[in-house]
N, C-alpha and C positions, 0 to 999 in steps of 0.2 A: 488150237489153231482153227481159225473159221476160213472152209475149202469151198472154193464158189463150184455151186453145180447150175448154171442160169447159163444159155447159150449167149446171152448175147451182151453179160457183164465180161465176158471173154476180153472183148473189144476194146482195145485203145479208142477212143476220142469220142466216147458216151459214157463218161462219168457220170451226168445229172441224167440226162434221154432214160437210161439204163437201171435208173436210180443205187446206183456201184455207193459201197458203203464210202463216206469221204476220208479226206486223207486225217482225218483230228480220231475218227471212229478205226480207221487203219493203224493210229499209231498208239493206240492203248490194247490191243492184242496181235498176234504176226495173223494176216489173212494168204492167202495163196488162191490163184487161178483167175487173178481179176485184171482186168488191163491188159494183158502180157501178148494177146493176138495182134498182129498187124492191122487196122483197118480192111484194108484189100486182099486178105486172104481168107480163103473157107476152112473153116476149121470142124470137123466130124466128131461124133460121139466116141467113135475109136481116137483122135487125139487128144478127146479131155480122160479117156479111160488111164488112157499112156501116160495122162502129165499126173493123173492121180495118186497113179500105184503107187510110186515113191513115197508120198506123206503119207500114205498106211502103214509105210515100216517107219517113222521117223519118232521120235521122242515124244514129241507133243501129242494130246488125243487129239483128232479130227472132228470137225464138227462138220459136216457136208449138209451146205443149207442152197436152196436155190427153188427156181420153180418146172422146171424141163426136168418132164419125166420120163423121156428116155435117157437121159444120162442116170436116173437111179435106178434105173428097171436094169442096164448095162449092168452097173454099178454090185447089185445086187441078185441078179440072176447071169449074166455072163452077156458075154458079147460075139457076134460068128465076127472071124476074122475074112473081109472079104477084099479082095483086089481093089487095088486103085481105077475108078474108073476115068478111062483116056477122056482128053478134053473134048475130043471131037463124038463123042456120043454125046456127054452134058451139051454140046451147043444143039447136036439133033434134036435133043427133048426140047431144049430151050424153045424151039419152034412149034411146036407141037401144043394143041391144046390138052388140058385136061382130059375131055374128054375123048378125045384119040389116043394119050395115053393109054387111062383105064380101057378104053376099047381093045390095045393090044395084049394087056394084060388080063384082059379076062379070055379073050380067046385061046393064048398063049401058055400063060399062068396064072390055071383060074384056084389053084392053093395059095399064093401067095393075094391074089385078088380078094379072097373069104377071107383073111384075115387084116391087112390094113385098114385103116381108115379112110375111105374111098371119099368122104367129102376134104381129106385135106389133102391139097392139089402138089405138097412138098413128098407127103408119106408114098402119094402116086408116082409122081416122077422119078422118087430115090428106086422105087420096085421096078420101074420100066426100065433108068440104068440099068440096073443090077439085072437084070434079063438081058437086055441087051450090048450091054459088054463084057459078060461075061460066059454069058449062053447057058447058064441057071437059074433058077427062080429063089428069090429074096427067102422064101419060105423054106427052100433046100439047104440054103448055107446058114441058114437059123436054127436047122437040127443038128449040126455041127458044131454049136455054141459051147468055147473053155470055158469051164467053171470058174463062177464068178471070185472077184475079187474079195467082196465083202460079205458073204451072205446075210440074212435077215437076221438069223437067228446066235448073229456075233455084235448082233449092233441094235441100238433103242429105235427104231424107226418111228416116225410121229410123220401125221399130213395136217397141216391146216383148214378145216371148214370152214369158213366167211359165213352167216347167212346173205343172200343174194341183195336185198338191197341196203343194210349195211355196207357190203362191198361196194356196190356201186355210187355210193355216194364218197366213197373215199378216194375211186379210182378218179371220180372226177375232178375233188378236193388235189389228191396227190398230183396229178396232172397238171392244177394254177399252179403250184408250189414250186412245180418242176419250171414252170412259163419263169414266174417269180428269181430261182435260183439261177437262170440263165441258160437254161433249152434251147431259148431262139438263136441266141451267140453261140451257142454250143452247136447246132444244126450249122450254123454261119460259117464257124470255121473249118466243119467236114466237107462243105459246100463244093472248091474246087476238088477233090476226089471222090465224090459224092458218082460219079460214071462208072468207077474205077473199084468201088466198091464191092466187097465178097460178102460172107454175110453179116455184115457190120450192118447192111439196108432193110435189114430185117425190123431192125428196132423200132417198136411199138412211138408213133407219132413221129420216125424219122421222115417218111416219105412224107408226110402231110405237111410238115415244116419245111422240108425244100420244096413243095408245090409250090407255098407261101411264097419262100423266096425267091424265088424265078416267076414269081406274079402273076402264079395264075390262079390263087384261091386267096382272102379273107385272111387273116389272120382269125379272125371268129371262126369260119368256116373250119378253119384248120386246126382248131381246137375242138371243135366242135366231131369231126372229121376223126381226132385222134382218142377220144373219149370212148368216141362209139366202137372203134376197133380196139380198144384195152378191155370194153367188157366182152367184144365177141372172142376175144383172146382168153377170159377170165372162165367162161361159159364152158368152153374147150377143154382148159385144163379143169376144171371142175371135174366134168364128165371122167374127162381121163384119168383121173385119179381115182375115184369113185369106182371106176370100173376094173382099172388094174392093181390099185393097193388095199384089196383089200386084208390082206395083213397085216395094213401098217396101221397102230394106234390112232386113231382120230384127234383133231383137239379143236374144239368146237370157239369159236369167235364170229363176236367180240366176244 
C-alpha cells in the first residue's frame, strides 16, 4: 500500500496543483491518505499521525512516500501530544508579523526559539501558539514526546538527493506539464472557496494562479511566480533533510 506523507496531497480539489498520483496510477495498487481532507479544513501532523497508525497494523506493507519532513520525523521518532489551540489565539498571531512573533518567543521562549527554524514564518507562529495557549514552550512539550510509531530501525528508510540543477529544470518542466493537464481549471474550480480555505492554500503555484485569476498578474508572470517558489520550496526541504535524516540511506539522482 502506498501511504501519502505530503501535506498538501491531503487535499481534496488539488489533484494536478499537488501532483496526487492519478486515479489510472490509484487503481493499479490501493493508495491511502490522498484526497480525503476537506478543502477548508487545517489538518496537523498529529491528524496524519492518527490516520496512519492504522495501516501499520493492516495486512498490506506500507510504503510511506511523500516530501514533509515532519510528518516522518513524527513518524519515526514520536510526536508530543499537545492541546488544541483555541481559534482565537491562531487569529492573534494571524495579525502579528513574523517578526513580533519571534520577538516574543525569544524573550519568552528562548529554548524553543534555539531550536526552530526562525526563517520559516509557519515553524514561528505554530511555537508562538503553543506558548501562548497553552502557557508552555513548543520545546517543553517535545520532551514529553510517545514513542514513535515506526522507528528507523523497523523500516528501510531512503531520502532522495536531486542534484540542484537537474532538479530545477524539472521543477520547471513539471510545472508546464501541471499548466498542460489542467492547473489552471483546476485553480478555477477551488476559485469560489478559495477565502474559505485552510491549508489547502498552501499549495505550491495555488496562490499565484488565483492572483491570475482575479487579474491581477500575467499568466507568464504567474508561472513564472510559481516556479520560483517550487525551487525556494525544494531548497528548504533539501536542507531539511540533510540536516535531520541523517540516518536515513541516501539515493542520489538522477
Amino acid at each position: 500500500m502506498i501511504v501519502n506523507a505530503d501535506a498538501l496531497q491531503v487535499y481534496e480539489g488539488w489533484r494536478i496543483l499537488t501532483a496526487r498520483p492519478s486515479a489510472e496510477e490509484e487503481a493499479r495498487v490501493p493508495h491511502a491518505l490522498y484526497g480525503h481532507v476537506p478543502f477548508e479544513a487545517e489538518y496537523s501532523v498529529g491528524d496524519w499521525l492518527r490516520a496512519v497508525a492504522p495501516l501499520l497494523q493492516g495486512e498490506l506493507r506500507p510504503i510511506v512516500v511523500g516530501g514533509t519532513g515532519l510528518y516522518f520525523r513524527a513518524l519515526t521518532e514520536g510526536l508530543a501530544e499537545i492541546p488544541p489551540i483555541p481559534d482565537e489565539i491562531r487569529a492573534e498571531a494571524a495579525i502579528l508579523s513574523p517578526g513580533e512573533l519571534l520577538g516574543t518567543l525569544r524573550q519568552d521562549d528562548p529554548a524553543t526559539a534555539a531550536k526552530i527554524d526562525t526563517q520559516n514564518p509557519v515553524r514561528v507562529r505554530r511555537a508562538w501558539e503553543v506558548l501562548r495557549g497553552t502557557g508552555r514552550g513548543l520545546s517543553d512539550w517535545q520532551s514529553e514526546t510517545a514513542p514513535p510509531l515506526l522507528p528507523l530501525d523497523r523500516v528501510a528508510p531512503l531520502v532522495l538527493d536531486a542534484e540542484r540543477d537537474w532538479l530545477n529544470a524539472r521543477i520547471e518542466q513539471r510545472f508546464d506539464t501541471m499548466l498542460e493537464a489542467g492547473a489552471l481549471e483546476e485553480a478555477r474550480a477551488n476559485l469560489p472557496r478559495w477565502d474559505r480555505a485552510g491549508g489547502a492554500r498552501k499549495a505550491i503555484g495555488a496562490p499565484e494562479l488565483i492572483v491570475h485569476l482575479r487579474g491581477d498578474m500575467t499568466l507568464t508572470a504567474a508561472r513564472e511566480a510559481a516556479i520560483t517558489a517550487s525551487r525556494q520550496y525544494a531548497k528548504r526541504q533539501r536542507t531539511w533533510f540533510r540536516a535531520r535524516m541523517h540516518a536515513w540511506r541516501p539515493v542520489a539522482l538522477p
